[in-house]
Structures are given as structure tokens and as C-alpha cells.
C-alpha positions in Angstrom: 30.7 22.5 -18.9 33.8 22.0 -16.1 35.6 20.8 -18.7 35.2 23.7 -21.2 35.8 26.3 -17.9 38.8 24.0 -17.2 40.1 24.6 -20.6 38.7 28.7 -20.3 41.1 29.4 -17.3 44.8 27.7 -19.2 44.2 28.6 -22.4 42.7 32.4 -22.6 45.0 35.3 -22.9 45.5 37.4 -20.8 46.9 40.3 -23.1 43.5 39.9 -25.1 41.0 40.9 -22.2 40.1 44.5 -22.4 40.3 47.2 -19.2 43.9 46.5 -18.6 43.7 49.7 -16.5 41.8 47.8 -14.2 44.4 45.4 -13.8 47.4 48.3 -13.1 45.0 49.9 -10.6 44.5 46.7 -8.3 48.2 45.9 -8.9 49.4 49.4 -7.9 47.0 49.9 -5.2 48.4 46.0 -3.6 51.9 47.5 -3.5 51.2 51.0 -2.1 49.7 49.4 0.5 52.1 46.5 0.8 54.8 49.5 1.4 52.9 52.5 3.2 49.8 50.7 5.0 52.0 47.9 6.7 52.5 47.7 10.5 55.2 44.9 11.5 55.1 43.8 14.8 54.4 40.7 17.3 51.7 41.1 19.4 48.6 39.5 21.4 48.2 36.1 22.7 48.0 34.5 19.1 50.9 36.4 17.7 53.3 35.5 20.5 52.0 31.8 20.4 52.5 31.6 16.7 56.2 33.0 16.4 57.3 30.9 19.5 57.7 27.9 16.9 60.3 29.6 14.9 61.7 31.8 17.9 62.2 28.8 20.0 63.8 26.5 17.3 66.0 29.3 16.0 67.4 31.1 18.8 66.9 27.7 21.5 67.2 24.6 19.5 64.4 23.8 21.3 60.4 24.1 21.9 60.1 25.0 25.5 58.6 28.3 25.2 59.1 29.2 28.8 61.5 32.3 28.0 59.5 33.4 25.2 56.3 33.5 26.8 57.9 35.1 29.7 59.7 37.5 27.3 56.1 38.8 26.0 54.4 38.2 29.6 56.7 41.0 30.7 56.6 44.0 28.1 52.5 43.1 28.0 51.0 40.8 30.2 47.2 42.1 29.8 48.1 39.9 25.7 47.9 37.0 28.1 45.0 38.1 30.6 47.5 38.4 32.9 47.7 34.7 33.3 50.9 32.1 32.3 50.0 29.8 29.8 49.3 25.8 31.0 51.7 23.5 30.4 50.9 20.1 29.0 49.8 17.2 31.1 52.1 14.7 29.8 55.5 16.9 29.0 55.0 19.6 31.5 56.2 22.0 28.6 54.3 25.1 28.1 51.3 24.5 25.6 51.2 26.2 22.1 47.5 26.2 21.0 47.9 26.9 17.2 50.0 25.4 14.4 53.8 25.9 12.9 52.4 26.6 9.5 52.7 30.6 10.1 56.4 30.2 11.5 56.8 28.2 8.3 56.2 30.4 6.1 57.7 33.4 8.4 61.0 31.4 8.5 62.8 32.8 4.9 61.7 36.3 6.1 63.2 36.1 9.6 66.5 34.7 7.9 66.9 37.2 5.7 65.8 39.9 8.5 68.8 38.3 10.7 71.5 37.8 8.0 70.9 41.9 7.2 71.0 42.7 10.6 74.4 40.8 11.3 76.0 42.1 8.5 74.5 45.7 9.2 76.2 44.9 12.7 79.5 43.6 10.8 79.7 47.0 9.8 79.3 48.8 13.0 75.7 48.9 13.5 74.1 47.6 17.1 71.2 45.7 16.6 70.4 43.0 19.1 70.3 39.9 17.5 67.7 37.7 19.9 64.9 37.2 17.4 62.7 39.9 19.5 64.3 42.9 18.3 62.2 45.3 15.0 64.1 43.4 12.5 62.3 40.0 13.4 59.1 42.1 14.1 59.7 43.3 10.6 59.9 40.3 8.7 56.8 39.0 10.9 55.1 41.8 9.4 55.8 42.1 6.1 56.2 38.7 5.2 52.4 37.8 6.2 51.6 40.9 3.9 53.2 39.5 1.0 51.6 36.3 1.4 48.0 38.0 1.5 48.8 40.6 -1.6 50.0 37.6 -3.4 47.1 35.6 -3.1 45.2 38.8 -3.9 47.0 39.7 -7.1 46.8 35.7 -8.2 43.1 35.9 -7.2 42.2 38.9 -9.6 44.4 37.2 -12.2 41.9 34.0 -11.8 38.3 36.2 -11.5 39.3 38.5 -14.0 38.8 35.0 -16.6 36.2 34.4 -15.2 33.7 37.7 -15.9 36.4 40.5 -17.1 39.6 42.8 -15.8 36.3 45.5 -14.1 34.2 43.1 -12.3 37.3 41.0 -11.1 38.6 44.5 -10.0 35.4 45.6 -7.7 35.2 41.6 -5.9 38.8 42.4 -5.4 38.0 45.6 -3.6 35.3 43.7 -1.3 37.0 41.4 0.1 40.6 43.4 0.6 38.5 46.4 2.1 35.4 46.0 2.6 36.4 42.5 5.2 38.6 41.6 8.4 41.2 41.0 6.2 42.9 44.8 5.5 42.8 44.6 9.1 44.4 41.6 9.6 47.2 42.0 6.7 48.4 45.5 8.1 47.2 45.7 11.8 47.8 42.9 13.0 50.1 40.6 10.9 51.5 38.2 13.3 48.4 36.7 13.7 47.9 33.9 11.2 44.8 35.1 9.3 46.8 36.8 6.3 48.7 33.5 5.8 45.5 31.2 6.0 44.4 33.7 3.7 47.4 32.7 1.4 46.8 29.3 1.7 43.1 28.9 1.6 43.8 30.8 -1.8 46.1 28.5 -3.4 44.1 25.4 -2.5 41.4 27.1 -4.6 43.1 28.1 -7.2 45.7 25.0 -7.7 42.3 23.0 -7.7 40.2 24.9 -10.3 42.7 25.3 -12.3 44.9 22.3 -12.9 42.5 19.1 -11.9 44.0 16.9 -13.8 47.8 17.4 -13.4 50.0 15.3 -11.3 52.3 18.1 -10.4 49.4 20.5 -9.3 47.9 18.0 -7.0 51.1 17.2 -5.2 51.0 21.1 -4.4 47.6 21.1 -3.9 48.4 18.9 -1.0 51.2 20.3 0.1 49.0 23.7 0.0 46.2 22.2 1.9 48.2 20.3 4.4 49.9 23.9 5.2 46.5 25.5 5.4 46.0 22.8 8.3 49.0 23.4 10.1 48.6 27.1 10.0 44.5 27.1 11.2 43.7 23.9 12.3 40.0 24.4 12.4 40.5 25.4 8.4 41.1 21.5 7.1 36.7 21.8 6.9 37.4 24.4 3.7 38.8 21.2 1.9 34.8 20.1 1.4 35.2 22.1 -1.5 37.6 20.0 -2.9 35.2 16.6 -2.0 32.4 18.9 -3.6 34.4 19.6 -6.9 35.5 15.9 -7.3 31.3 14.6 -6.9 30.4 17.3 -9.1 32.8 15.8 -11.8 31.8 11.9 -11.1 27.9 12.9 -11.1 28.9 14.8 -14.6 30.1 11.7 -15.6 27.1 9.6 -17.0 29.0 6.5 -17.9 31.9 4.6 -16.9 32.3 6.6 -12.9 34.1 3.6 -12.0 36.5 3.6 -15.1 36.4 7.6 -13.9 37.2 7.1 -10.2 40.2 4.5 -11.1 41.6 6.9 -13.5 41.5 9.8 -10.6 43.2 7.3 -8.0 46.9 8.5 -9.0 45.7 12.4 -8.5 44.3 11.3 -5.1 47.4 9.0 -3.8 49.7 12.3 -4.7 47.7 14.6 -2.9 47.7 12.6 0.0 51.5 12.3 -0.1 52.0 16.0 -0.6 49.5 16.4 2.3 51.8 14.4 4.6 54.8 15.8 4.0 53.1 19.3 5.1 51.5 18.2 8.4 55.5 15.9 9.3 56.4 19.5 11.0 53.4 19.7 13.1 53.3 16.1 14.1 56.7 16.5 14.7 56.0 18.9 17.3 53.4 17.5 19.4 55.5 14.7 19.6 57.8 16.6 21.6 55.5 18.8 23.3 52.5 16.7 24.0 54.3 13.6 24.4 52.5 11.4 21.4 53.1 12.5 17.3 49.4 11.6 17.0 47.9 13.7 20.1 46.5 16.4 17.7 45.3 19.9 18.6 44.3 19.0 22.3 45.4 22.5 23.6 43.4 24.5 20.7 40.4 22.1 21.3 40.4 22.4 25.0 39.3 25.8 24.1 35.5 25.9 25.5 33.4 22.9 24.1 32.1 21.9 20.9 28.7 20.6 20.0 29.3 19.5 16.2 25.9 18.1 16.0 23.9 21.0 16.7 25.9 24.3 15.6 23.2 26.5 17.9 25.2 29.4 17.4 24.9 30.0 13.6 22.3 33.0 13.7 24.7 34.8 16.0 27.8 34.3 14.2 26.6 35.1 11.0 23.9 38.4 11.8 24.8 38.8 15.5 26.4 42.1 16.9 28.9 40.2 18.9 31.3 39.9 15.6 28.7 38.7 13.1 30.2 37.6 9.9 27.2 39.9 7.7 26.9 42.5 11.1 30.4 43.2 10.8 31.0 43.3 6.9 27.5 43.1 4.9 29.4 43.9 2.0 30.2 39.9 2.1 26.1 39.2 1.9 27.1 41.2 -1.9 29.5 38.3 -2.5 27.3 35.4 -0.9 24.4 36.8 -3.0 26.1 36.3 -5.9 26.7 32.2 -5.1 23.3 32.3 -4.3 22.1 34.1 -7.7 24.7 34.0 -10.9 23.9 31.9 -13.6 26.3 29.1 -14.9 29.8 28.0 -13.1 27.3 25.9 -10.9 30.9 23.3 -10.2 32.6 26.7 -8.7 29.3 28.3 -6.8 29.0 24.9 -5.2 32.3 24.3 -4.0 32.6 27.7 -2.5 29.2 27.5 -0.9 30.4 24.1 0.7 33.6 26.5 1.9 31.4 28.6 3.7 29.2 26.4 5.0 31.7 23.9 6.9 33.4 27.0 8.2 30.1 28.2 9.6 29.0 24.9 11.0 32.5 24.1 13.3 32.1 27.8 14.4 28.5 27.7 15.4 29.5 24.7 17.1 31.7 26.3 19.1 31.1 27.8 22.7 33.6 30.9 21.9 32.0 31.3 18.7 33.1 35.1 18.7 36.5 34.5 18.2 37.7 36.7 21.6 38.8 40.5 20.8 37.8 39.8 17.4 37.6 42.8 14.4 35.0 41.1 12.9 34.4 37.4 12.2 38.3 36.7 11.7 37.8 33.1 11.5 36.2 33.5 7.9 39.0 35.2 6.1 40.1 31.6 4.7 36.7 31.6 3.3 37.3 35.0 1.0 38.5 33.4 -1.7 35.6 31.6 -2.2 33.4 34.8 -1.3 35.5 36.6 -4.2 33.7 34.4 -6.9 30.3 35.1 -5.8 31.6 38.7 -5.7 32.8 39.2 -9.1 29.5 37.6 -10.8 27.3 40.1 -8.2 29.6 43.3 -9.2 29.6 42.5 -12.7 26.3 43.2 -13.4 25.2 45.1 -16.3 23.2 48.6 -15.8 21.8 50.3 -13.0 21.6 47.4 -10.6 25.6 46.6 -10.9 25.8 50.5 -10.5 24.1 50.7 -7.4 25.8 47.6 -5.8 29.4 49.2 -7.0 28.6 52.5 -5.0 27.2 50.6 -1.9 30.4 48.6 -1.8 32.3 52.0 -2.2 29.9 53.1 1.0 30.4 49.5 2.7 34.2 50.5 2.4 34.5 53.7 4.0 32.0 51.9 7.0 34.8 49.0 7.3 37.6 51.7 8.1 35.6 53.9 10.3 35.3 50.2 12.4 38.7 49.7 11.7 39.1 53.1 13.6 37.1 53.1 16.4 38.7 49.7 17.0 42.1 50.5 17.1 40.9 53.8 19.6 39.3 51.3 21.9 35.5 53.5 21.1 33.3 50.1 21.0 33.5 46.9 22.8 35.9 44.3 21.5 34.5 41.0 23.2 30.8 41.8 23.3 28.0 43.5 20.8 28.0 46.2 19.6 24.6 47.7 18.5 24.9 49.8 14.7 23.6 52.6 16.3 27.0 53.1 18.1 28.6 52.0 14.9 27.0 54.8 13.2 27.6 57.4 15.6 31.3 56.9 16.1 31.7 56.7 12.0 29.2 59.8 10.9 29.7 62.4 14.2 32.3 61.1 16.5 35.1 60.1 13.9 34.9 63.2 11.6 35.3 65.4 14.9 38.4 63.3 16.1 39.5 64.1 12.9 39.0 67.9 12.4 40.4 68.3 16.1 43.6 66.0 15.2 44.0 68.7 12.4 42.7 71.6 13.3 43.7 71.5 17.0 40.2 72.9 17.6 36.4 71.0 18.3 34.4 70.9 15.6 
């Protein structure tokens, strides 16, 4: 069967597929957004910390991030709970808890953003060229954006071979809307979420559909070393990859061993391509932690970890404190679907082995809430994987895929009334928040705000 899906996703075309209108609404819809929804800037604790990378090395030669920290620390200081970040024990530099993957793929953007702006100045304009200024914020912005609409658009291109242009359409919709991620795309793009997003997607898709091509696995481990160095807590989502590779060896009735030698190539490339990508983060903990090979001791000195007994996952997934289902039950529609569809079992597996690594290192976790959270942000690498359970759940004939298409319609509009009361500052960012209050602010509270923002009168 993997091998006849294998041959499914190179081989049909695309032109042949009906419903192309489906495919020219999800396109259009990505790049209205891309242009009217986005909000550039660099903000918050993560934000700051993950631009300092590029900021630093650009504008400093350097990575001491004392002046940008203290840059940030000035115009918003509450970003950092009003406290300077440690320094490191060994190098007495200032610590950086996340990865360079994000200023990696920012980098061509904030080039571009300064070359215009110089030549803009050239010809008499004054913009302050200090990599702070709206046209770095800009490229911050929009280049995460792109990152996330690409993966979305390549996504559709892959689910839509897999049940149709209309279901691939709807799993689209879930997890763009009805999910942290719009959030995290438009909102709040200096944070790395959009770009894991990205990257997560790629490793999924470079797997599934080129597993036997040299070329594709020296990307794929490019892709999946850059997914490391942009979350490092996201290297668990390559289980699916450990998952796909036993599901074809157990599919394999004779000869495994003739099988396994015959992989060993595919594996040895991957492992290069994967070591190339992580050279720029062990590059910098060399220099700011003292030893190449020191690892994420900053991010992991965040709270403790208990790997062997993840107490936390009831809360994390159903809890009111940023629940991964509380928050967005529109993803139980797309776990359901893992849970339920028939066939693809290589694909369901892989992507419930996704989801459950991610679940087990956060349940693990002592600040398994994720902070000021919107949502469960630290599943948004696991969408991807989500989106195939979604497109088999939504694609159901008759009533029943009727009534799930107009609950995810419903689930939608109850994502961006959260999105709302979030931004206002109506519910509780670090603590739960019961549904009765979400309710309230989305069905009486909201619609007033909106009538008096209008109407200049209550309702």
C-alpha cells in the first residue's frame, strides 16, 4: 500500500482533480491575508531573544546581546518581567534561551529590508539604519508570514491528493483559523511558531513524498536539523520519521536486512544534511556558553522536567490554562480523524507519533502552559500532521461531513472572538480561563464592543 500512495502523490495530476475553485479560494484567501491581516513587528521576551542572533551578528559582529536586550528592556521592560536576562556561567555573556534557526530564515528578508532602505536613503529619505527601525520589524514580520502561507499552500497542494481539492480545502481552514496559528502568523510574527510551522511542514512533506530519493533526504535533513535549531524542543516530531521507516521494514516480509542495507545511503545523507543545519547553532554556544557541545542549557534550565512521568498531560491537552482541545476543539475534528479514517494507516501513524512525542516532553514539563500563551502554541509544529486527520474527518460524505463543516465554521468565529478578547487584555493570559467567560466575552461582551466602536453608542 505505501508504495502505491508513494507512487499516488508524484504521479497524479493535478490539472485532472475536479473543484479547482477550491484551490483559487485557499490560494486567494493565503494572500489577502498575507497582505491585509499581517502585523510586523518585534516584540515580547521570545521575539527579542530570537532576532538578537541576526541583530547582534549583523549590526555588532558579534553575539553579546547586551545592547540589544537593553535596547528592548527600555522601550518595554514588562516583555522581560522587568528583570535583565542571566548571563552564562562560563562566558558571562548574556544567555539566549532559543535557537538561530528563526534569524536564519529572517536573514534574506532583513537584507533585502536594509539594502531598500539604504537606497531609499541614497535618495534622500531618513530612515535609521540600526536594524531596530519598521523596516527590520517589517521583514521580521512578513517574512515569518511567508514562511507559514507557504507551507500552507504546499500543504493543500499534498491533502488535496490525498482525498480531493473540497476536503483538502476545509482541513486547510482548521488549522489556519480555527488554531494558534492565524494568531501566531499575523499577531505575533517574531516569535518562532510560524517558522517551526514552516519547517515541521517540509519535514513531513519531503518525507511522504520522496522516501526514496537521495536529493530529498539531504533536504529532509537539512529541513529537520532547521526545525531543531528554530524550536529545540521540536527534534521529538522527527518520531514520525522513525515511525514511517518501521512501518516500511515491518511491510517488508522478506529480506529486512537486504532492506535496511539498501536504506543505509538515504540515512548517512540525512544525517549529513542534518549536520550541516545544526553547524550555526553549535557554533553559537561555542561562543556563548563556552563549549560547541553544551546544548540548550539556558532553554532547559527553564523549570524542570520529569520525562518519565509526563503528569501534566490531562491539563495540557483539556485543561483551561491553554489546553490544546480547551483552547481549539476544532483540532479534536482533526485528531478524530487519525483516530477514525480508514486506510493510509503509514500516514495516521506517523502523525499520531507527532502528536504524541510533542504531548509527552510538554506534559513533562513544569511550565507546561507555555507562559502568556494564545492557546497551546507549542503544538503548531504538530498542524501539519493534524491537517491529515483533518482532511479525511471533513471529507465525509452526507450529513455527518455537513454538520462537522458548519461546526468548524462555528469553531472559527469562536477562535477569533479568543483571538479578540486576547489582544484587549478581557481574560487571563497565564492562568484558566473557565468557557463560561469565553462565552460571555464572544456572544454579549464582544458584539457590544463592536456596535459601540461603530455606532459610538451602547448597545
Amino acid at each position: 500500500m505505501s508504495s502505491r500512495l508513494h507512487e499516488t502523490y508524484q504521479s497524479e495530476p493535478l490539472e485532472a482533480q475536479p473543484g479547482r475553485r477550491y484551490s483559487l479560494l485557499v490560494y486567494l484567501m493565503l494572500a489577502v491575508a498575507f497582505i491585509i491581516v499581517t502585523r510586523p513587528s518585534i516584540h515580547g521576551n521570545d521575539g527579542v531573544q530570537n532576532y538578537a542572533y541576526l541583530r547582534s551578528l549583523a549590526f555588532d559582529q558579534d553575539l553579546d546581546f547586551s545592547n540589544e536586550y537593553e535596547h528592548y528592556m527600555s522601550r518595554q521592560a514588562d516583555w522581560f518581567d522587568r528583570k535583565q536576562i542571566p548571563r552564562d556561567p562560563v562566558t558571562d555573556l548574556p544567555i539566549n534561551l532559543y535557537g538561530v534557526g528563526s534569524s536564519l530564515l529572517w536573514a534574506p528578508w532583513v537584507a533585502i529590508a536594509h539594502g531598500s532602505a539604504w537606497l531609499l536613503n541614497k535618495a534622500g529619505a531618513e530612515i535609521t539604519l540600526d536594524g531596530y527601525s519598521r523596516p527590520y520589524q517589517v521583514a521580521v514580520g512578513f517574512g515569518s508570514c511567508f514562511y507559514a502561507t507557504l507551507a500552507l499552500a504546499l500543504l493543500f497542494r499534498f491533502l488535496r491528493r490525498l482525498q480531493g481539492d473540497q476536503p483538502a480545502a476545509w482541513a486547510i481552514l482548521l488549522i489556519w483559523l480555527a488554531s494558534p496559528l492565524f494568531f501566531y502568523m499575523y499577531l505575533h510574527p517574531s516569535m518562532s511558531h510560524a517558522n517551526s510551522f514552516f519547517l515541521a511542514t517540509m519535514v513531513m512533506l519531503l518525507y511522504l513524498r520522496n522516501p526514496t530519493k537521495w536529493l530529498a533526504w539531504g533536504l529532509l535533513g537539512l529541513a529537520s536539523g532547521a526545525m531543531v535549531i528554530t524550536r529545540f524542543q521540536d527534534g521529538v516530531l522527527l518520531t514520525a520519521l522513525l515511525v514511517g521507516e518501521l512501518w516500511f521494514l515491518f511491510k517488508t516480509p522478506t529480506g529486512r536486512t537486504r532492506w535496511l542495507l539498501q536504506r543505509l545511503p538515504l540515512y548517512l545523507v540525512w544525517i549529513i544534511g542534518f549536520a550541516i543545519a545544526l553547524i550555526p547553532q553549535v557554533l553559537a554556544w561555542g561562543y556563548l556558553q563556552g563549549s560547541y557541545f553544551s546544548g540548550p542549557r539556558a532553554y532547559i534550565h527553564q523549570g524542570s522536567f520529569s520525562f518519565l512521568a509526563p503528569a501534566y498531560a490531562p491539563q495540557v491537552l483539556f485543561g483551561s490554562n491553554h489546553g490544546v482541545f480547551y483552547w481549539h476543539p476544532a483540532l479534536l475534528i482533526a485528531f478524530a480523524g487519525l483516530l477514525t479514517a480508514t486506510g493510509y494507516l503509514r500516514e495516521k501513524l506517523m502523525s499520531l507519533s507527532a502528536f504524541a512525542a510533542q504531548t509527552w516532553v510538554v506534559a513533562s514539563w513544569s511550565i507546561w502552559w507555555a507562559g502568556a500563551s494564545f492557546g497551546h502554541r507549542m503544538f503548531i509544529s504538530t498542524l501539519p500532521f493534524l491537517a491529515i486527520g483533518a482532511v479525511f474527518t471533513l471529507g465525509r460524505p452526507g450529513r455527518t461531513g455537513t454538520v462537522l463543516r458548519v461546526l468548524l465554521l462555528f469553531l472559527i468565529f469562536w477562535n477569533f472572538g479568543n483571538i479578540i478578547q486576547y489582544g484587549l487584555g478581557w481574560i487571563a493570559r497565564q492562568e484558566g480561563v473557565p468557557i463560561s467567560e469565553l462565552a460571555y466575552n464572544n456572544f454579549i461582551r464582544l458584539p457590544a464592543f463592536v456596535w459601540q466602536r461603530i455606532f459610538g453608542s451602547p448597545l
